[in-house]
Residue, then its C-alpha position, 0 to 999 in steps of 0.5 A: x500500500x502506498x504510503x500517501x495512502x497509509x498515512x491519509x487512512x490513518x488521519x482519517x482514522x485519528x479523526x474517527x476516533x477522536x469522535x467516539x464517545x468516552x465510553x469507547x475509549x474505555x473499552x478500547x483501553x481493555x483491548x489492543x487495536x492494531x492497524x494492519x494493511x492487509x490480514x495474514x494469509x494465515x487469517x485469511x485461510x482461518x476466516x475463509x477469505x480469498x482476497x486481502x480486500x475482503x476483510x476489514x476487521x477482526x476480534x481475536x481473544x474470548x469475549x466477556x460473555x465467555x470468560x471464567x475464573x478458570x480461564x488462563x494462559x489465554x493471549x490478550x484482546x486484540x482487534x485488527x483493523x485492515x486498512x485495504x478492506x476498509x478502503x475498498x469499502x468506502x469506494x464508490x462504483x469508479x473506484x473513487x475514494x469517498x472520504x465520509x464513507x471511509x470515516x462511517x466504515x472505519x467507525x463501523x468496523x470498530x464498533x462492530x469488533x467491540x461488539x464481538x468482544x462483548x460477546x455479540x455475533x454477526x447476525x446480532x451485529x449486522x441487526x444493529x447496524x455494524 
């Protein structure tokens, strides 16, 4: 990925964050979030996903709704954010960046990974709109 184009995601992604509500900001506090150009081919075969632009974002860890006293030696919460996936989404028909679609699709895709550490599955998910 270019890096003109990194760095304009990641502004954008800045200023997307900057606008969540406080209690966002708490829970990401919980949960690392990682900004990644692409999955791994690895993640890419575990999630049934043939084009590194086909995912936009990924929880990884167990979900409050799942956790124990016996639970140990687990890694950490992490959500992914895939900068390719997310741009492909927020372009229109000709290719062409939409600037207000990037902001509400990396704010989606945040959203919608915190929604699966709380324990939320997709049909749940896409119900609420994320």
């Amino acid at each position: 990925m270019k890096s003109e184009l990194r760095d304009y995601f990641d502004q954008q992604l800045q200023e997307v964050m900057a606008q969540l509500p406080p209690r966002v900001h708490e829970l990401l506090e919980e949960v690392t979030l990682y900004v990644e150009d692409h999955p791994s081919r690895s993640v890419m075969q575990e999630m049934g996903v043939r084009r590194r632009n086909q995912l936009c974002g990924l929880y990884t860890g167990v979900p409050l709704t799942q956790r124990h006293v016996e639970l140990s030696g687990v890694l950490s919460d992490a959500i992914y954010i895939y900068r390719e996936g997310i741009l492909a989404q927020a372009q229109d028909r000709r290719g062409r960046l939409d600037e207000d679609e990037l902001r509400r699709q990396i704010r989606i895709t945040v959203l919608h990974e915190l929604g699966h550490y709380h324990g939320l599955e997709e049909r749940e998910l896409h119900e609420l709109g994320y």
